[in-house]
N, CA, C and O of each residue as an XYZ file, in Angstrom:
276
protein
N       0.840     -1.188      0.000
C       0.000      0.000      0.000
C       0.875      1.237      0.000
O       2.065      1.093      0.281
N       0.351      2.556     -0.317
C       1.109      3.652     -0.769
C       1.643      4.166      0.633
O       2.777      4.638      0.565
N       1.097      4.172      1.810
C       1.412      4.272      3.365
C       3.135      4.011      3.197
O       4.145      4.663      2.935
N       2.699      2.483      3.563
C       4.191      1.647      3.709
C       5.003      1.943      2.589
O       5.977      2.625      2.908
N       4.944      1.695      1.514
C       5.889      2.703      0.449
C       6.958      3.794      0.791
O       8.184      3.802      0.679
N       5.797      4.971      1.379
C       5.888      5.957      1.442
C       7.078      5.740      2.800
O       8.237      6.141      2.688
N       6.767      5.325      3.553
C       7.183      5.201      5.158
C       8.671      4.278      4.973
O       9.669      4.489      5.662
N       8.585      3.299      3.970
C       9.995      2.912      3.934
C      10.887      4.207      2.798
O      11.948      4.686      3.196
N      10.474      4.508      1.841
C      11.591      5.564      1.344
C      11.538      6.538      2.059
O      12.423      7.250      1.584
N      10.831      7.409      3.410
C      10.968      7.937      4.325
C      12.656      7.172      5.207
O      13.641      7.807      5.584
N      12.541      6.483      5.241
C      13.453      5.205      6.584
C      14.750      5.345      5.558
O      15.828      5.640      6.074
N      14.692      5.167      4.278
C      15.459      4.791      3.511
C      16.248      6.242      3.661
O      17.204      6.106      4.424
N      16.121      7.566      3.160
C      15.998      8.449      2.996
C      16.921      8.712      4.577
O      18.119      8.762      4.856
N      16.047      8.798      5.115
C      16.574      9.144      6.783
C      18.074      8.490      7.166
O      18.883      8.918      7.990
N      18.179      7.273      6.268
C      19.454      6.680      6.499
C      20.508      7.038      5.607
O      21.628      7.063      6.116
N      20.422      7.298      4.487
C      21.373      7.974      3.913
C      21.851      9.425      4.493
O      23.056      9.632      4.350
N      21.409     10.035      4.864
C      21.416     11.142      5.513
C      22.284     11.364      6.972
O      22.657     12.408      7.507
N      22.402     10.313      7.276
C      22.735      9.759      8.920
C      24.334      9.603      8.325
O      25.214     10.016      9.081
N      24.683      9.126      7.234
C      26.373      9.145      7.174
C      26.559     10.032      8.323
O      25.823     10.871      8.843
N      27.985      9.536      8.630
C      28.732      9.784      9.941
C      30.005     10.938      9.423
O      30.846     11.603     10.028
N      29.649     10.770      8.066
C      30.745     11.724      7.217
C      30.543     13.353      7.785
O      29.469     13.575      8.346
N      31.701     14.700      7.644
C      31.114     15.565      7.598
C      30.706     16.241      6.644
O      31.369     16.319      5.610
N      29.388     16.944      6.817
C      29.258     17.543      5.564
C      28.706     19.226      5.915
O      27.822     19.786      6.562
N      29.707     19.528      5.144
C      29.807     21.291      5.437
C      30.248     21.293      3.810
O      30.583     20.433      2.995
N      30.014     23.070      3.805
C      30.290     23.252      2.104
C      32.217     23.446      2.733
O      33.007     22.805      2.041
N      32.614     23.954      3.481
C      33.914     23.756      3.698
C      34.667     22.345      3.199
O      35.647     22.383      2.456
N      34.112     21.143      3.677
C      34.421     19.736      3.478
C      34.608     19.851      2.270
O      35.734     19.751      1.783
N      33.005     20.199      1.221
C      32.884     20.103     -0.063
C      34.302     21.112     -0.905
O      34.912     20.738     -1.907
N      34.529     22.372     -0.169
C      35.729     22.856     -1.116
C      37.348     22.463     -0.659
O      38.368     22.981     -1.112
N      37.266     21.528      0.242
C      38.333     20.855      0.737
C      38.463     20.062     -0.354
O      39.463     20.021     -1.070
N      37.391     19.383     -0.505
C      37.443     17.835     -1.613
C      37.775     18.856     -2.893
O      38.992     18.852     -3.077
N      37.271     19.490     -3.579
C      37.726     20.369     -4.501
C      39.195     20.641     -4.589
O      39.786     20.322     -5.621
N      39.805     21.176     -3.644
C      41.328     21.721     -3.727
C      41.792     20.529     -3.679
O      42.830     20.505     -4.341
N      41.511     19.319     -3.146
C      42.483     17.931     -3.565
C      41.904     17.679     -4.574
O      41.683     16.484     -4.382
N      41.517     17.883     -5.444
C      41.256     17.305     -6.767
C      40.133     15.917     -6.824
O      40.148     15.081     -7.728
N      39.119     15.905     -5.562
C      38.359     14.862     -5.742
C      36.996     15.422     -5.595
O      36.371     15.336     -4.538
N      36.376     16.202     -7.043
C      35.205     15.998     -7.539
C      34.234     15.413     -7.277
O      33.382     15.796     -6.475
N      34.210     14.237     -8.010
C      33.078     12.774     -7.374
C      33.158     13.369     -5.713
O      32.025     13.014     -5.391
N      33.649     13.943     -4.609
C      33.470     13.674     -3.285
C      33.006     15.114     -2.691
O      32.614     15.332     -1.545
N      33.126     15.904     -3.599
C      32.752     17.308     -3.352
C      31.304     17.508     -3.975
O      30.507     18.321     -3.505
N      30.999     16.617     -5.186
C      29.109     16.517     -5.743
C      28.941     15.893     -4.464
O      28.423     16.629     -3.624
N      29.290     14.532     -4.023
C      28.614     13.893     -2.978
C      27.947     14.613     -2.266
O      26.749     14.823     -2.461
N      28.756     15.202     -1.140
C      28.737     16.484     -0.008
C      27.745     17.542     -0.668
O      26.717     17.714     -0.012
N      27.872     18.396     -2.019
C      26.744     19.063     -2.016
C      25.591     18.257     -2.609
O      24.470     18.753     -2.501
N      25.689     17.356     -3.077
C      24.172     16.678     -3.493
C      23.503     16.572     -1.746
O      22.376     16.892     -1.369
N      24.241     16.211     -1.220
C      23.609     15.777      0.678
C      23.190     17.099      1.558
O      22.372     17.006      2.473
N      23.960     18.608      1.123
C      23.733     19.283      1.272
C      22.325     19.957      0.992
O      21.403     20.186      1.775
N      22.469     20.254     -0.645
C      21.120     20.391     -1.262
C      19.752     19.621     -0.436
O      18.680     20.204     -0.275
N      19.998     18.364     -0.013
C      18.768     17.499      0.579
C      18.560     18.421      2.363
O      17.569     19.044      2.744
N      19.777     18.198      3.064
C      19.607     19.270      3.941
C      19.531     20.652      4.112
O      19.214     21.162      5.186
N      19.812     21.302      3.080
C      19.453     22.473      3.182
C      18.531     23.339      2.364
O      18.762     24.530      2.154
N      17.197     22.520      1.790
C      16.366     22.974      0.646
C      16.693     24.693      0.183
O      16.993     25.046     -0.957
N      16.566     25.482      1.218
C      17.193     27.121      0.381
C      17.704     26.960     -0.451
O      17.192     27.040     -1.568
N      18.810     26.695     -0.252
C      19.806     26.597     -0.976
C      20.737     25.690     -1.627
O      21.959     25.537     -1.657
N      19.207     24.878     -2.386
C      19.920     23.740     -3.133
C      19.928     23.822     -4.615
O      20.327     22.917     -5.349
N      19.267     25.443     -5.168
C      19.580     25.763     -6.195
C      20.951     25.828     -6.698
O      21.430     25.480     -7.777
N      21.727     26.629     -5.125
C      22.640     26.937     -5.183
C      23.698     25.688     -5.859
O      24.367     25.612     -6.889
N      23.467     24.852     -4.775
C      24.273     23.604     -4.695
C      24.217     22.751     -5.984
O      25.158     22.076     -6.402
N      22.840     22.878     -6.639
C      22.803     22.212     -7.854
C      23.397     22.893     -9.484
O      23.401     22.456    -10.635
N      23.873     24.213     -8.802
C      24.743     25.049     -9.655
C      26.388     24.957     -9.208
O      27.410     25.028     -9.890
N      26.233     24.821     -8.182
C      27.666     24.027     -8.153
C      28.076     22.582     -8.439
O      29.257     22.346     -8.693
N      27.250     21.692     -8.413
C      27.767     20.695     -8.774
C      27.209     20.638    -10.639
O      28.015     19.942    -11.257
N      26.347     21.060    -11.350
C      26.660     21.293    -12.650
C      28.426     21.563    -13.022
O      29.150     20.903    -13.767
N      28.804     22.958    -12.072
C      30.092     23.651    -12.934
C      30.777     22.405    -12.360
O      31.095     21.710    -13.325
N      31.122     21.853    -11.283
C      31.686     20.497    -11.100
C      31.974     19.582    -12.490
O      32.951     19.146    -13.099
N      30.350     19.569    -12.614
C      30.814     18.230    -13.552
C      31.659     18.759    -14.765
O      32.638     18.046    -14.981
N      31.498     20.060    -15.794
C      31.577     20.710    -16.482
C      33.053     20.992    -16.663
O      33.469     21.344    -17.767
N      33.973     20.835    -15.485
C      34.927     21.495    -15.288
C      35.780     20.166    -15.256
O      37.007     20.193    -15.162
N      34.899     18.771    -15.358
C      35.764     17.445    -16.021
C      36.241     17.032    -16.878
O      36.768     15.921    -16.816
């Protein structure tokens, strides 16, 4: 039923989120100045999810990310 659906990609959702990683846009331009991309989208894709404002933002940074491969 659409309930339980709903309630496990809720659970699902909630657990990705729970990484133990940090995630600050600092982290994200850390991963940048070492040259690891793939780990700096990560961080703002997780960002964007936590911080809806400003996930335009984030989804304009990880565009020039990819762009800049």
């Amino acid at each position: 039923n659409d309930t339980r659906a709903e309630k496990k990609v809720t659970e699902m959702a909630g657990l990705s989120l729970k990484d133990e990683k940090i995630i600050t846009e600092t982290m994200a331009e850390v991963w940048i100045k070492q040259g690891d991309t793939a780990k700096a989208i990560e961080v703002f894709q997780k960002l964007s999810l936590l911080d809806p404002p400003k996930s335009t933002s984030y989804a304009n940074r990880i565009e020039n990310l990819k762009k800049s491969n």
